[in-house]
N, C-alpha and C positions, 0 to 999 in steps of 0.2 A: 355635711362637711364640717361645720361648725358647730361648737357647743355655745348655744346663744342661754342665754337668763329671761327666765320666764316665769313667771308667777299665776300661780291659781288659787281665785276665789271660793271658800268652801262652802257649800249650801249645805242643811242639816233635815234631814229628814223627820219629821216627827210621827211619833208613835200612830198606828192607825187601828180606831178604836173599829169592835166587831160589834155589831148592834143586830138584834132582833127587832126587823119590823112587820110586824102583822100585815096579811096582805089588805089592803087597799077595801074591796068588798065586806071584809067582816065585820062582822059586830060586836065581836070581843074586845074586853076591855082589861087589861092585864096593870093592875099599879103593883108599888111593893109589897104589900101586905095581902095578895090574893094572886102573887106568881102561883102559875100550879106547878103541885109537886114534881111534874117528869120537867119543868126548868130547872128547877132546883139542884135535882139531881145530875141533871144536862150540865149545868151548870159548873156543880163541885166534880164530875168526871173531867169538863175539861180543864179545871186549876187543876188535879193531880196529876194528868198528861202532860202540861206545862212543866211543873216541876219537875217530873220523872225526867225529863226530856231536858231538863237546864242539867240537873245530877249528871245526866247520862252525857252531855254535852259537857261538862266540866270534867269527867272522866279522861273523857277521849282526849283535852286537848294535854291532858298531863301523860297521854301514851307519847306525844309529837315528843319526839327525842334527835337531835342531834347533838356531836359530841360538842358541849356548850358548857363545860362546869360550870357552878358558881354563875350562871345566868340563865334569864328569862325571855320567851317569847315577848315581843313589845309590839305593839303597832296603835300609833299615834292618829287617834280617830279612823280607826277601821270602816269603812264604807260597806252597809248591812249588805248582806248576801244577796239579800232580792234586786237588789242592782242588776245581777244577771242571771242566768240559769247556768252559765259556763262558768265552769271550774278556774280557767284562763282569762278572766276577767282580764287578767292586768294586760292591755294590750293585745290580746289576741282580734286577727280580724283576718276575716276572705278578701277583705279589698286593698290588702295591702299588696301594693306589686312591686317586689323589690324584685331585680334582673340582674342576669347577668350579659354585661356587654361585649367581651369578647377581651378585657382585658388580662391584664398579671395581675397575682397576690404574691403574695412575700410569701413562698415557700420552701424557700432553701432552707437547709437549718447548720448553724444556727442562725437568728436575725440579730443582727448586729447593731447595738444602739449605743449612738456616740451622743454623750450628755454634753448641753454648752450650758453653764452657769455663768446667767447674765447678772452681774449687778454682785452685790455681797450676802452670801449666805453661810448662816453657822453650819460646823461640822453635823450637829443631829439633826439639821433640817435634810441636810443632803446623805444620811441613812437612810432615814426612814422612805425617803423618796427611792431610794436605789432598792432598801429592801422589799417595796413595794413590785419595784420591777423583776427581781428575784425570783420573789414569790410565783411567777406567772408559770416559769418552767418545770417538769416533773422534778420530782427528786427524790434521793434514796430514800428518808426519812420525809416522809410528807405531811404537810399540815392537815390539823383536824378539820375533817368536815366540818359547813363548808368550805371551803379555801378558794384561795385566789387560782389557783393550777386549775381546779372545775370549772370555774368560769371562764377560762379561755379554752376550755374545752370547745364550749361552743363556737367560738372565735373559727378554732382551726376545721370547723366543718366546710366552712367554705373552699372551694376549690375554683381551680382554673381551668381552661378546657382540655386540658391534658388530664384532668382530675387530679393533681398535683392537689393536698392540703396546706393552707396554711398552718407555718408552722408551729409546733408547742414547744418550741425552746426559744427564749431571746435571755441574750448575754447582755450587761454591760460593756463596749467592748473598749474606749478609751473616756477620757473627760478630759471638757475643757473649762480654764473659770476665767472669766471676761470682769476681772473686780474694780476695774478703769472706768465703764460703761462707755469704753471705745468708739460706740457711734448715740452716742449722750444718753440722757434720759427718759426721751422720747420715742420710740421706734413706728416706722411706718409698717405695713404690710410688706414694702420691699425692701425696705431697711432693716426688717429681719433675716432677710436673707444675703445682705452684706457681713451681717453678723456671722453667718454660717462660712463666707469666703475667708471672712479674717480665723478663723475657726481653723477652716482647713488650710492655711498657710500657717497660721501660728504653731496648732499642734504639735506636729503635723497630724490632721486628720489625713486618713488615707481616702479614696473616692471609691467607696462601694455603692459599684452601681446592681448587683444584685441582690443582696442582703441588708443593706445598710439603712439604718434611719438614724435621721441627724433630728433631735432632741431639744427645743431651746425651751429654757427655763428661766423666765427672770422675775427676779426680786420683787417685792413690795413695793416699793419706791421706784418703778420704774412704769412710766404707761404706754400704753400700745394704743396704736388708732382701732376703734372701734371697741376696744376693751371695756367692760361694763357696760356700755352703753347696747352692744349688739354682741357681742360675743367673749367667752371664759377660754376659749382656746380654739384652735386652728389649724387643720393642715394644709399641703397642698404639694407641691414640685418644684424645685428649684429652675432658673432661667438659664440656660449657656452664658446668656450676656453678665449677668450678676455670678452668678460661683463659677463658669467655666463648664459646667456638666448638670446635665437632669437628673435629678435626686430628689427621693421622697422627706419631707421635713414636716415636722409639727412642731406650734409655740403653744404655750401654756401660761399664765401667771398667777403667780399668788395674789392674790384678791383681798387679805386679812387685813391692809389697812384702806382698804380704794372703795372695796364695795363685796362683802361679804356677803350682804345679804341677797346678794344677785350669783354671785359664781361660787356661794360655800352654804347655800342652802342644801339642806335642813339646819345646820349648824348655825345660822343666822336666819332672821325673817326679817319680811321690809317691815317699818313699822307700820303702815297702814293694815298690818294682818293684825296686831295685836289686839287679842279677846275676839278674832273673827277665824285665823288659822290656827296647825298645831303649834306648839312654842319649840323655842329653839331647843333642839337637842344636845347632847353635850357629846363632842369630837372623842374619836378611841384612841386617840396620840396626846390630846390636849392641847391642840393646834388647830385652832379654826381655820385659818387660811390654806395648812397644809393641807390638814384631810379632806377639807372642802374640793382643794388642788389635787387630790390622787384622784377620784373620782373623775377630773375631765380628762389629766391625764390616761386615765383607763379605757375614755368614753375614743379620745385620738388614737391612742394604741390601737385599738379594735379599728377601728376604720382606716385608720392610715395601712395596717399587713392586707384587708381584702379591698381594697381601692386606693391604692398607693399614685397611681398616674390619671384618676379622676372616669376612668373606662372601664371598672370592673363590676363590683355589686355595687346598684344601690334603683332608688325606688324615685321616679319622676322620668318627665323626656328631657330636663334642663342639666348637662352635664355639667355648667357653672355654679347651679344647685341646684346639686344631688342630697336626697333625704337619704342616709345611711343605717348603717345596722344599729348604732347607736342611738342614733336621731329618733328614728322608732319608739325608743323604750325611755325618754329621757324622763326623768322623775321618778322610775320605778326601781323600787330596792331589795322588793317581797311577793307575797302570796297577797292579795286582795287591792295592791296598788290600782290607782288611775284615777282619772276625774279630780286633783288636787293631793291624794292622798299616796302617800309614798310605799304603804305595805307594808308586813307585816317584817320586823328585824331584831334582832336580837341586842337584851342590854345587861348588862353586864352589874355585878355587884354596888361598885362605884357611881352606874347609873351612866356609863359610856354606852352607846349605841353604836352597833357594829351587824358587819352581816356576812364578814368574809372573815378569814382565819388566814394569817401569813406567815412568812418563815419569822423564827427569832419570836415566837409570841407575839407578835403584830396581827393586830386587828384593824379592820376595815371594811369603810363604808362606802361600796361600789355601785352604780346603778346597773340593772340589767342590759341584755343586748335581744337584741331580734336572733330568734333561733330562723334558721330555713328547713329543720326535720321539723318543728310544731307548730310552724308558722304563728307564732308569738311569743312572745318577752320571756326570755327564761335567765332560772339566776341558779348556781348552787343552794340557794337556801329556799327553795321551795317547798312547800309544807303540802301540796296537791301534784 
């Protein structure tokens, strides 16, 4: 339910040397200067299999082509293969039991998202966030692979018991901007949802109660209870008693002056990883706290349409927390993700790191979602 901040320590494998040891009974004595010749030979066959084999292996990774001009595969401390013998390393697993409970998903289409802008935000802050959301639905002219539209592919495989899919289209459908910060600086868990009542009288927001998600976003300078400290963002259902009506809602904030290196990693690192993690990467907008901010916004979007009322998908018996689609795959961005390491993602001439493709030439850096056809973490930009 929550996109909580989490940190992992990297442990580093070191090289593991291949030794001939004579058995135990012999009486052979082999030094350098009296190897026999079929080592020797043993020997330079295997460094030219090696070689051949690194060639053959630098080949191949210059076939891995998606439509990426002017950039390069990256992956920030790649985690060696022998990790696993699955392909699916990154998160893949039989004992994840994510369910279904018998609830709704946001299927109608389209789904309707009403932005509230808490606090003061510049005009390109609040594009790039919109175009982010954009990006999610088909479109006539669609972005290069990968793109933001494939990765809610997987989103909308889920379904309801009528088989109803969630949907592949959400709209912006009105906004609000709150630049007063009307119920102060501080917001509670349920004082965000006061927020959402003055929302819907001020707008006038209308009460979609089948489509609708109500959106709050606030500023930098604004804190939330449990913010950095336990959680990057939040959804849940509104109260009768607070807004009048039950309604699906998610808060999210910008974290670029509060604690970046908790809710906009990779883009920041705590400093106690320094010289022990990878280093910080550099944002595809040039906005640490934004892009750090699309990211969890991505991670609520996905789980707020298949578990909107807290009763639909998700994986544990506690429905106050529930481990989600997102929850599942949090940290992973790539092909070889897990264990600390975020996967393998694409960078950009500049030296921007990105892994999605969005409308307008926007790029971005999304984490994966738990697939339910491969039962593991799947992303458009999978290289297996």
């Amino acid at each position: 339910m929550c996109l909580c901040p989490h940190f992992c320590i990297c442990s580093y494998l070191q090289p593991i040397s291949l030794l001939f040891i004579p058995p135990s009974n012999s009486t052979t004595t082999v030094t350098d200067q009296e190897m026999p010749l079929h080592h020797f030979i043993f020997s330079f066959l295997a460094l030219a299999f090696c070689a051949t084999s690194s060639v053959a292996a630098a080949a191949a990774s210059k076939e891995q082509t998606l439509n990426t001009q002017d950039a390069e595969f990256f992956n920030p401390k790649l985690p060696p293969r022998t990790l696993s013998s699955s392909k699916r390393f990154e998160g893949s697993s039989n004992l994840v039991d994510l369910r279904y409970h018998m609830g709704p998903v946001l299927s109608s289409s389209p789904i309707n998202i009403y932005l509230i802008w808490y606090g003061r935000w510049s005009l390109s802050q609040k594009l790039l966030i919109k175009d982010f959301i954009t990006s999610i639905s088909p479109s006539a002219t669609p972005s290069p692979s990968p793109s933001v539209s494939e990765w809610w592919k997987t989103v909308s495989l889920y379904t309801d018991q009528t088989g109803a899919n969630v949907s592949r289209t959400l709209v912006v459908a009105k906004e609000h901007s709150d630049t007063r910060y009307s119920h102060g600086y501080h917001l509670t868990r349920l004082s965000v949802q006061q927020v959402i009542a003055t929302a819907v009288k001020a707008a006038p927001f209308p009460v979609d109660h089948r489509n609708g998600i109500y959106l709050i976003l606030t500023s930098h300078d604004v804190t939330v209870q449990d913010f950095c400290r336990a959680v990057c963002g939040f959804h849940y259902f509104t109260f009768p008693s607070m807004v009048g009506y039950t309604m699906p809602y998610a808060w999210i904030g910008n974290s670029g002056k509060q604690c970046p290196e908790v809710c906009a990693y990779p883009f920041a690192v705590p400093g106690y990883m320094g010289g022990g993690g990878p280093g910080a990467l550099l944002p595809p907008n040039g906005d640490v706290g934004l892009d750090g901010m699309i990211s969890v916004i991505a991670h609520e979007l996905a789980e707020l349409t298949t578990n909107p009322l807290v009763n639909a998908w998700y994986a544990g018996e506690d429905p106050t927390a529930p481990t989600e689609i997102g929850d599942l795959c949090e940290g992973l961005y790539g092909t070889g993700g897990g264990g600390g390491y975020i996967g393998q993602v694409i960078r950009d001439r500049k030296g921007r790191t990105y892994n999605m493709n969005g409308n307008k030439g926007r790029k971005f850096l999304v984490q994966w979602i738990w697939s339910p056809a491969l039962k593991a973490c799947a992303g458009p930009n999978a290289l297996d």
